[in-house]
C-alpha positions, -999 to +999 in steps of 0.1 A: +000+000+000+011+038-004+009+064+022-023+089+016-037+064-012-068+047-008-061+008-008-086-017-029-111-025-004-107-064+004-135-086+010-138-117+028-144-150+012-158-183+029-172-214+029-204-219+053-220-197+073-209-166+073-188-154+105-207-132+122-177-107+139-150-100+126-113-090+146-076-084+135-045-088+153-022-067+156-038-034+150-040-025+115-020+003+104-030+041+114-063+050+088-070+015+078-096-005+094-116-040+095-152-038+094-161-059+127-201-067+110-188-076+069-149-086+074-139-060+051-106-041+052-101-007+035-091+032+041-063+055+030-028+047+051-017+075+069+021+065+077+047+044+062+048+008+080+071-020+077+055-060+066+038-069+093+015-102+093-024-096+105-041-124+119-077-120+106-101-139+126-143-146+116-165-164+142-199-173+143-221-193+169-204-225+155-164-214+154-142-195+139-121-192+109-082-177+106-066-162+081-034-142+074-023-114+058+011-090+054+007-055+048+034-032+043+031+009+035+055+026+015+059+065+013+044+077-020+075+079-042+089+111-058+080+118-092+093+146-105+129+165-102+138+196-109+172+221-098+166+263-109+196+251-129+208+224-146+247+237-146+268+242-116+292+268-122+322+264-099+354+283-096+386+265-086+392+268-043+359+290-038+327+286-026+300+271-052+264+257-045+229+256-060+202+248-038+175+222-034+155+211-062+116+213-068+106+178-057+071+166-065+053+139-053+065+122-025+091+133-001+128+119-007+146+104+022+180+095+004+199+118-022+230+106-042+244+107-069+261+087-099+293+092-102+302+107-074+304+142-074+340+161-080+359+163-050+353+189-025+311+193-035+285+173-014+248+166-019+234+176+013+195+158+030+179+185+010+189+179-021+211+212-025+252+207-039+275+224-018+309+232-012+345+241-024+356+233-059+393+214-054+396+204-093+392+219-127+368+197-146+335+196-168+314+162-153+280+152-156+259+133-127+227+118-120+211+130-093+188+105-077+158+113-048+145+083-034+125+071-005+106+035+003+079+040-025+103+048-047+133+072-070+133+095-093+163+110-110+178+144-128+215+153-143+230+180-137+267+193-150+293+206-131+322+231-147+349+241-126+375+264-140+403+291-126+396+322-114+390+350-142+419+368-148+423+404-133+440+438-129+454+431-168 
């Protein structure tokens, strides 16, 4: 299931008469819920949740029935990327950054990159390249936004060159 997206509905199947109440063990996650009269289990998952296996349990005046399920919740993956720029200017030994992208969808929890960025510059929790230039160069990365629903990815280029001549 995704975080903030209503799941299918699921509905009981049996053989005989039909249970009468219905329970689940443990509790289901935060915004889903079991229907204690029909056995059914729907609603909109309100936080990421690791598997977890439900016992699902139907009883009537003559027994009961038990079933199992996993659910796991995942974050609602990122699906859209987007820096002001996609060039990082960067002058040898000095200060150079651009800052955090326009992320739609979900929220990222990891940000990397492929290759690795040219030494000295860092990708910081935000999404935002920082730092100080320590080699000339002209690269281009992938930058990659991810989280447990999924990733979604951008490139951007980096130049580093000297300092611009002055006082000629």
């Amino acid at each position: 299931l995704v975080v903030g997206v209503e799941m299918q509905a699921l509905t009981p199947s049996f053989l005989g008469d039909g249970p009468q109440d219905w329970f689940v063990n443990p509790r289901l996650p935060d915004g889903l819920s079991l229907d204690g009269d029909s056995g059914v289990i729907g609603g909109t998952p309100e936080g990421a949740a690791i598997e977890i296996r439900y016992t699902i349990i139907g009883t009537n005046a003559v027994g009961s029935a038990v079933t199992t399920i996993d659910i796991t919740v995942v974050a609602a993956a990122p699906n859209s990327i987007q820096y002001l720029s996609d060039v990082l200017p960067c002058t040898l030994g000095e200060e150079c950054s651009i800052g955090s992208p326009l992320l739609l969808g979900g929220t990222a929890d990891e940000w990397s990159t492929s290759p690795l960025l040219p030494e000295g510059l860092e990708i910081l929790d935000d999404g935002s390249i920082t730092g100080i230039a320590r080699a000339l160069g002209d690269s281009n990365h992938t930058v990659i936004a991810s989280n447990s629903g999924g990733s979604i990815e951008t490139s951007i280029r980096i130049i580093t060159l000297h300092e611009e001549p002055t006082a000629l």
